[in-house]
N, C-alpha and C positions, 0 to 999 in steps of 0.2 A: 941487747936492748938499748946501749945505747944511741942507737941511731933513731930512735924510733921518737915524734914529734910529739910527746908527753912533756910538758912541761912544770917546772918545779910548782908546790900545790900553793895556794894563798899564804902568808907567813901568817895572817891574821888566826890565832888557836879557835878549833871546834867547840862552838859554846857552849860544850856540856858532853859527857861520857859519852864513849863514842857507841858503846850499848846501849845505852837508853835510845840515841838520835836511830839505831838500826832497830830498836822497838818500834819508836815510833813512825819509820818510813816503812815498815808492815804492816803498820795497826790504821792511822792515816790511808794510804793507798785501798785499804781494803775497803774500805768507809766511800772510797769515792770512787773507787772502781765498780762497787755493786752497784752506785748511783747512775755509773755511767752506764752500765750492763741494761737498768730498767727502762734510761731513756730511749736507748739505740732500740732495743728489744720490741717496745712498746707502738715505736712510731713507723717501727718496720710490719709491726702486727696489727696496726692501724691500718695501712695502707694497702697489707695484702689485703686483710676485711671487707674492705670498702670496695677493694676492687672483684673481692669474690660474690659481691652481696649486692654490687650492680648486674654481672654475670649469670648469677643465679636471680637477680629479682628477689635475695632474699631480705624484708626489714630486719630480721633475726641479724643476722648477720652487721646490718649497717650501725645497728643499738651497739653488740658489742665492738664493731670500729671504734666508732663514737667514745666510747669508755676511756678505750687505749691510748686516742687523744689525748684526752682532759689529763691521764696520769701521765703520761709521756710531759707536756707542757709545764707537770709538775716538779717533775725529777729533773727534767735538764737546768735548772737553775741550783737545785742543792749541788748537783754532780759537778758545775765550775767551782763552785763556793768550795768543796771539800778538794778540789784538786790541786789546789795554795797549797797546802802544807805539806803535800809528800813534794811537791813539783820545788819548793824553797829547801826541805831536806836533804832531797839527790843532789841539789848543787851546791849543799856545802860539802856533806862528806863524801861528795865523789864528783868537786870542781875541777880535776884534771881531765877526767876521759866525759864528760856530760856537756861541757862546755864546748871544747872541740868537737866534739858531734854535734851538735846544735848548731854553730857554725857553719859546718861542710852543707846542711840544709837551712844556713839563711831564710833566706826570701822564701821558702814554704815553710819553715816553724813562725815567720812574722804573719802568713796569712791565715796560721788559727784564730784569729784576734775577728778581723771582719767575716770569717766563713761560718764563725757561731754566731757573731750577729744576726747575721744573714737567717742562719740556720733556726734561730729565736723567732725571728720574725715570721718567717712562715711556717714557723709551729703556733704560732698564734694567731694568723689568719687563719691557717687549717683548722684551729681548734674552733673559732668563732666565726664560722661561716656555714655549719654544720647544715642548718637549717635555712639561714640565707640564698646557700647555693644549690638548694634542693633541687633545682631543674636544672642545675650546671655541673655535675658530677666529675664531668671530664675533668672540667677545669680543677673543680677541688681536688681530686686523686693528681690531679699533675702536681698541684701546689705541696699535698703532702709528698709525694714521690720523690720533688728536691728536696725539700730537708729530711727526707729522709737517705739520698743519693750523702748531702753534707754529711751526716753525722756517721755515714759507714766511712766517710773518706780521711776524718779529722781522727781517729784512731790510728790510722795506719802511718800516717805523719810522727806521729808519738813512737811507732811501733819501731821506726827507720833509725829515728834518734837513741830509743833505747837500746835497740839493736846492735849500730852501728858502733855505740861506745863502748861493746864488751870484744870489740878490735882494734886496739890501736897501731896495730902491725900492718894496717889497711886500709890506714886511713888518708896515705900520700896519694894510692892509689885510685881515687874516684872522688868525685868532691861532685853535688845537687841530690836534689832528691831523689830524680824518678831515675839516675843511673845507679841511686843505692838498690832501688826496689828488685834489681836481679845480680847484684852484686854481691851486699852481705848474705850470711847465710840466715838461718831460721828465718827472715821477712815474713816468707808467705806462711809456711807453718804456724807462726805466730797468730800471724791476721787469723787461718782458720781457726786457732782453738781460743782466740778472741771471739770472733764470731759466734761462732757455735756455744759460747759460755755467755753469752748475752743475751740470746735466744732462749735456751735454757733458764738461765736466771727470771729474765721477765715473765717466761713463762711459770714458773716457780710465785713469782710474786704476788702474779693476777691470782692464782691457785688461793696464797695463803691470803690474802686480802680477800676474800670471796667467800671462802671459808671461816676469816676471822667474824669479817660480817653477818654470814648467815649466823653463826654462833651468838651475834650478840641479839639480832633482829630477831629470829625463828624461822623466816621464812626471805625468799631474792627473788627478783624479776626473771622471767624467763631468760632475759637475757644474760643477766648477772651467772645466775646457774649453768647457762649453756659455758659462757666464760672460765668460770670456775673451774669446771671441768675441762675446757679445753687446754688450758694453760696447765694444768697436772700432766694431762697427755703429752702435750709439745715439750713440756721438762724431762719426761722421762724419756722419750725418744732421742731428744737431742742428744738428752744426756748420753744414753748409747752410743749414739755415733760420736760424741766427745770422747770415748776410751778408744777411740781408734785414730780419735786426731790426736791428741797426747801422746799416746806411742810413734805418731810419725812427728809431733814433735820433737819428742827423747832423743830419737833416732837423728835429728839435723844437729844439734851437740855434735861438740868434738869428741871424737872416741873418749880422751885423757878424761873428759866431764861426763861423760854418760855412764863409763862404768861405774865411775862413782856411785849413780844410782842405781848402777844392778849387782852392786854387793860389795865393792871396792871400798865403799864408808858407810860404817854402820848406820849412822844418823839418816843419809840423803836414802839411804835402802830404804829405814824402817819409814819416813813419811813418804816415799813413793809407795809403798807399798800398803800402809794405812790410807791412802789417797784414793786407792785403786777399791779397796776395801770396804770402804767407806761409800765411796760413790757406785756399787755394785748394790747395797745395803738401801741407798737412799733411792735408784730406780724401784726395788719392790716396794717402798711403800708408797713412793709416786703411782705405781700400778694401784695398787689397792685403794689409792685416794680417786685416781683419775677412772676407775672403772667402778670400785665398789662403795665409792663416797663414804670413805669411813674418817670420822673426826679423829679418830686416835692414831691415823697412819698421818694426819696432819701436824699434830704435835711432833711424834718423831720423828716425821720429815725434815721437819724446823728445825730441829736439834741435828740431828743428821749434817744439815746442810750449811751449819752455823761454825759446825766441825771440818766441815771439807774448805771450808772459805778460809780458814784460820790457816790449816797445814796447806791449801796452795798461795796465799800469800808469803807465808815462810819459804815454801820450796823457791819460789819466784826470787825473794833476797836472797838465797843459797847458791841459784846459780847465777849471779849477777856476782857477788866475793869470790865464788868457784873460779871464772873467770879473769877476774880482776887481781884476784891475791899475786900471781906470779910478778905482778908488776911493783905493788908496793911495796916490796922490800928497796930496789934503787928509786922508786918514783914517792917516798913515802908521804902518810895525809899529816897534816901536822893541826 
């Protein structure tokens, strides 16, 4: 290892236990990754909407577009604000390999900065032009369709970087972005069980938001209720198809880190395995919410899924130290 371009870590001491700062780049993270999960989700479920609801001539369809908007326009502004504090904690207590990978993709980690601008901005034309551009359809679905092309693309930026840092045995070897994108391993795996957990989520959200609603109101607009229901559905489908992007996740780990989680360490076992369990658990009552509209599969959905957010933000810092450990013994954090 010594050859390997890791360099000695900041002399300046970690401002506070180094358990607490990995509490809270799980707990943080989590907080802004859902945020980001709702916006991406939302404005991609706008966009299909609007574009199936011209297609079909349906107004059903355009009302609930229109929703996904307004909540989409809402969440992308919490989802930067929360992403400060996990984004300031990875680069103290993991300035050696965070920083050099940031680096090797320069010039595309500095264009997150104007691509969400961008990205802000015509989420707020698309959201205020609703009605405006009622006999310019094309144009609106075009304007949503970029920011929403942005907002799949400014993840995967992040994806390269976090990626990339859990090698630094490979890091002489490739230096910009889009040569990382087939270079390092997990990339694309990553993106899909991003993807796919964003989708899910937001669909999950419209659900509980819909539901919390109708609970307090008594009664939802046709549209709201078609909504409601739909987004139970799209959660628990995706959801499905997420236990099979997760296992080809697992599977792109290095053997030395995967067995870990198929029995090799008790710990990484028992929460892949309550993960799996969990999320098995949380599709039937999404069935029973998104088919037979039941309030009580709502609440322990919610609880369900409050559980699965918790133990995949842990697995997520698990195999980032899993990773990482063999290094800081000669490279230590101080």
């Amino acid at each position: 290892m010594n050859n390997l371009p890791i360099s000695p870590d900041n002399p300046l001491p970690i401002p506070g236990p180094i358990g607490l700062m990995e509490l809270l780049i799980i707990v943080t993270f989590i907080i802004h990754i859902l945020f980001v999960n709702f916006t991406v989700s939302l404005a991609t479920g706008a966009v299909g909407l609007e574009i199936a609801g011209k297609i079909r001539k349906n107004a059903l369809l355009y009302h609930m577009a229109k929703s996904c908007s307004f909540h989409a326009s809402i969440h992308k502004s919490i989802a930067v604000v929360m992403g400060v504090a996990p984004l300031l904690i990875i680069s103290v207590i993991y300035t050696q390999y965070f920083y050099p990978s940031t680096i090797l993709i320069g010039k595309t980690w500095l264009s997150v900065i104007p691509l969400l601008i961008i990205a802000f901005l015509l989420l707020y034309l698309y959201k205020f032009t609703w009605d405006k551009w009622e006999n310019k359809k094309a144009l609106h679905i075009l304007v949503g369709f970029a920011a929403m092309l942005i907002l799949l693309y400014i993840p995967l930026i992040f994806i390269v970087n976090i990626t990339s840092m859990l090698y630094p045995d490979k890091w002489g070897e490739v230096q910009g972005f889009f040569p990382s994108l087939l270079y390092y391993p997990q990339i694309w795996q990553r993106y899909l069980h991003f993807i796919l957990a964003s989708l899910a989520t937001g669909g999950f959200y419209v659900f509980l938001f819909y539901a919390y609603k109708s609970r307090k109101k008594g009664s939802l607009e046709d549209y709201e209720q078609s909504l409601k229901l739909f987004g139970a559905k799209v959660s628990l489908w995706i959801t499905v198809v997420q236990l099979i992007a997760g296992f080809i996740l697992l599977f792109a780990f290095k053997p030395e880190v995967r067995m870990l989680f198929m029995g090799e360490d008790l710990l990484l076992t028992t929460l892949l395995m309550l993960s799996i369990v969990l999320t098995i658990i949380l599709c039937v009552f999404l069935f029973l919410a998104g088919y037979k509209d039941s309030f009580k599969s709502f609440v322990l959905s919610a609880a369900v899924f409050v559980l699965i957010v918790g133990i995949m933000g842990w697995i997520r810092h698990e195999v980032r130290e899993t990773y990482l450990s063999p290094y800081f013994d000669e490279f230590p954090r101080t």
